[in-house]
VEXLUMRO-900747 format. One record per residue (C-alpha): x, y, z; residue in one letter. Coordinates in steps of 0.5 Angstrom, whole numbers, plus 2048, in hexadecimal, padded with zeros to 3 digits. Each point is the difference from the previous one (the first is absolute). Layout:
// residues N
XYZa/...
END
This chain:
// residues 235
7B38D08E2x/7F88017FFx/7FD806804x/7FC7FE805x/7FC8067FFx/7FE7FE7F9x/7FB7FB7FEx/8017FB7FAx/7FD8057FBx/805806802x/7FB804803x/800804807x/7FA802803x/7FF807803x/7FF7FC807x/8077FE7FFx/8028067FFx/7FE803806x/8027FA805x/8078017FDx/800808801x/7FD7FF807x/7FA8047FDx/7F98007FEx/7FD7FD7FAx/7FC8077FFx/807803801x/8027FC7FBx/7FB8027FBx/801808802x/8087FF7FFx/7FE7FF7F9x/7FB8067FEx/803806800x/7FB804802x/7FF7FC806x/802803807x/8077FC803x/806803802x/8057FF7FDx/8047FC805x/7FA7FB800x/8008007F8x/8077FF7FEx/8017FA806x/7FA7FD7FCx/8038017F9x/8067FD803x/7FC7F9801x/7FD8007FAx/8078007FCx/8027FB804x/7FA7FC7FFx/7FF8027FAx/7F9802801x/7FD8027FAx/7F9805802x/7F97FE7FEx/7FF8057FBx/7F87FD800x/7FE803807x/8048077FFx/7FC8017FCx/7FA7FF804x/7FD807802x/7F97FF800x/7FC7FA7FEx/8047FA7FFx/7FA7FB7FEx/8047FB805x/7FC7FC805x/8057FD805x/7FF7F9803x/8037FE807x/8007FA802x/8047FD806x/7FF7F8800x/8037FF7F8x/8027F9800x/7F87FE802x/7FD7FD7FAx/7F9803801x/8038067FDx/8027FF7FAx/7FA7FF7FDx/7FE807804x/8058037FDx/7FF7FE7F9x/7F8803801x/802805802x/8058037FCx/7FC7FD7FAx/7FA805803x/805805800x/8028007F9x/7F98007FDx/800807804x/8058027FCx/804801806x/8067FB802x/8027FD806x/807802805x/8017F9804x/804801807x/8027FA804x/800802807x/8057FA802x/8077FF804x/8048057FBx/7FA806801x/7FC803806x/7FA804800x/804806801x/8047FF7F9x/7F97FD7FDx/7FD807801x/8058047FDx/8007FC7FAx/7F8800800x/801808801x/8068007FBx/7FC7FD7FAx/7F9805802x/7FC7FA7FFx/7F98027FFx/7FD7FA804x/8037FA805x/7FE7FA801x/8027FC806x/8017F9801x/803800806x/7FD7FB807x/801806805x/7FF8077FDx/806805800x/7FE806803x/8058047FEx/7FF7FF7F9x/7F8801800x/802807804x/8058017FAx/7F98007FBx/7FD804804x/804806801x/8017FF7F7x/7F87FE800x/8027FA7FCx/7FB7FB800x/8017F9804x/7FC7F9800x/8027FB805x/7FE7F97FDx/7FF7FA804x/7FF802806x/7FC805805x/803808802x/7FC804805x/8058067FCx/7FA8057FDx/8058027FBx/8007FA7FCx/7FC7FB7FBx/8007F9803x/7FE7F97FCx/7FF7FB804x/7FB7FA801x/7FC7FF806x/8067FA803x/7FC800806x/7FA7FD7FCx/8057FC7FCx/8037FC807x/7F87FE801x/7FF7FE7F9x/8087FB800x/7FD7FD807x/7FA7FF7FDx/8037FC7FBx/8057FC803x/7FA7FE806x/7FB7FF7F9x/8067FB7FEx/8007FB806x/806803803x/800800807x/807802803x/8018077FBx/806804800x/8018087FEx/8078017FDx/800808800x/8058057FCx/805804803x/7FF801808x/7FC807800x/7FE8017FAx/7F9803801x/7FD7FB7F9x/8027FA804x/7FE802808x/7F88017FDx/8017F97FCx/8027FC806x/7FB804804x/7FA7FE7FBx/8037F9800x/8017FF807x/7FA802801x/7FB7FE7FCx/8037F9803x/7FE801806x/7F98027FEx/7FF7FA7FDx/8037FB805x/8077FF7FEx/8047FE807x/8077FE7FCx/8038057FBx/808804800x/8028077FEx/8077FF7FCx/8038067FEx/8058017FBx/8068067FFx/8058017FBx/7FE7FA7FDx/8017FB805x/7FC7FD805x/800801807x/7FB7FC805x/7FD804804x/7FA7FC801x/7F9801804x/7FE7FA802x/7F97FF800x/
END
């Protein structure tokens, strides 16, 4: 019978690891350095669970001490194709650099606690993040290390990090502009995910550019977890 720890390559994550011995992935990782402070009670319970597992330690981040020329990239929404070719100029940029990417896909099998120890782990030398909402106890993590951070796609009123994004307020104005321009007289707005700062500014600039202009019939439809939910403002 197939462990279902295991994945189809025979490899075990330290994350495993730690869910199986009830600990952190951080502890995890100190139970593997032996210069590391652990008792020994919490060592041996995670040894024991590697064994049963038949975990085998990332001897690359061990061996991090300082610089790791790693930049870590989080992303939240990994099955949306917008950030596939992201991803792929970014880890292209990276490389030219002479440094290497570290993807973490913060999804059902991971929260942001277990995407912090692994950032802090691999001592990454600089975080980027995808994410629609901002982890602040991630950021807070890069912080207390001095770890640089970038948010990419969306606005952060953190002082501590890089952000990149565009003006979608103004992008709203210039989509309404366009569909009216085109004759259109009964528009709709299809937002992302409801909450996402990106998306709420859009459909501000949107909404409103069509009422500056005169438009009397549009709708709001928004749209989570891929599937869409009519919650309509009828004008």
């Amino acid at each position: 019978m197939k462990d279902p720890h295991t994945h189809p390559n025979g490899k075990v994550t330290v994350v495993e690891v730690a869910k199986a011995a009830g600990v952190s992935v951080s502890a995890v990782s100190r139970a593997f350095n032996p210069d590391a402070s652990i008792s020994e009670k919490l060592r041996n319970k995670v040894l024991q669970a590697a064994e049963s597992l038949n975990y085998k330690p990332n001897r690359l981040a061990r061996g991090i001490k300082s610089r790791s020329s790693l930049i870590g990239i989080l992303v939240t929404d990994f099955n949306n194709p917008f950030y596939m070719p992201v991803l792929s100029a970014f880890s292209s940029e990276i490389q030219k650099r002479n440094c290497h990417s570290l993807l973490i896909n913060v999804d059902g099998e991971m929260d942001i606690s277990e995407a912090v120890e692994l950032v802090m782990e691999y001592n990454v030398d600089g975080l980027v993040i995808t994410s629609a909402s901002l982890p602040q106890e991630l950021v807070e993590a890069c912080r207390i290390k001095k770890t640089p951070v970038a948010i990419f796609g969306r606005t952060s009123s953190e002082n501590s990090v890089t952000v990149v994004s565009c003006d979608n307020l103004e992008a709203g104005k210039m989509a309404a502009d366009m569909v009216l321009d085109a004759g259109y007289m009964r528009p709709a707005f299809v937002g992302g995910p409801v909450g996402t700062t990106a998306s709420l500014e859009r459909q501000r600039g949107f909404v409103s550019q069509l009422m500056h202009r005169g438009c009397d019939y549009w709708q709001v439809v928004e749209v989570e977890n891929s599937v869409t939910t009519p919650d309509l403002t009828q004008r």
